[in-house]
C-alpha positions, -999 to 999 in steps of 0.1 A, spaced: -231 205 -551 -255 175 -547 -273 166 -583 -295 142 -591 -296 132 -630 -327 129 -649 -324 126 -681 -297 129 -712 -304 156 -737 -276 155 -766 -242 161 -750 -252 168 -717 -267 153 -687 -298 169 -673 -296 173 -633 -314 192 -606 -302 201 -570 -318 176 -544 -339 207 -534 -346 215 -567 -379 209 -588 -380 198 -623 -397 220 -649 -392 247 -620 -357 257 -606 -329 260 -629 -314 226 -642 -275 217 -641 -264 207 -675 -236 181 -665 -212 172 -696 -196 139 -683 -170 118 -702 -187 88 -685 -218 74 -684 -241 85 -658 -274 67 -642 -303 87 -646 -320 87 -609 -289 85 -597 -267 112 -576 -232 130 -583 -215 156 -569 -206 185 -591 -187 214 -597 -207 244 -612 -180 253 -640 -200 288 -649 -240 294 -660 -263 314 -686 -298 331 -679 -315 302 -669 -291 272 -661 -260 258 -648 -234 238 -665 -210 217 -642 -185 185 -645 -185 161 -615 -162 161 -592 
């Protein structure tokens, strides 16, 4: 899946789907061992989810 990143919150990267909106659609909760560029897109690997979000590593 296409993300892009926009913002770091604690542990994790915040990231949307390119057809996502922010503050709308769910956000992917990306928990990288490097440093990632907000603006900037990855491709990830959703790793499982809760009620309202995704949590992925990149692939």
């Amino acid at each position: 899946m296409k993300v892009i990143v926009d913002r770091k919150e604690g542990d994790y990267y915040i990231a949307r789907s390119e057809f996502c909106s922010p503050e709308v659609d769910p956000e992917v909760l990306i928990k990288a061992d490097k440093r990632l560029r907000v603006g900037q897109f990855y491709q990830v690997r959703i790793t499982s989810s809760d009620e309202f979000d995704l949590y992925a590593e990149l692939v």
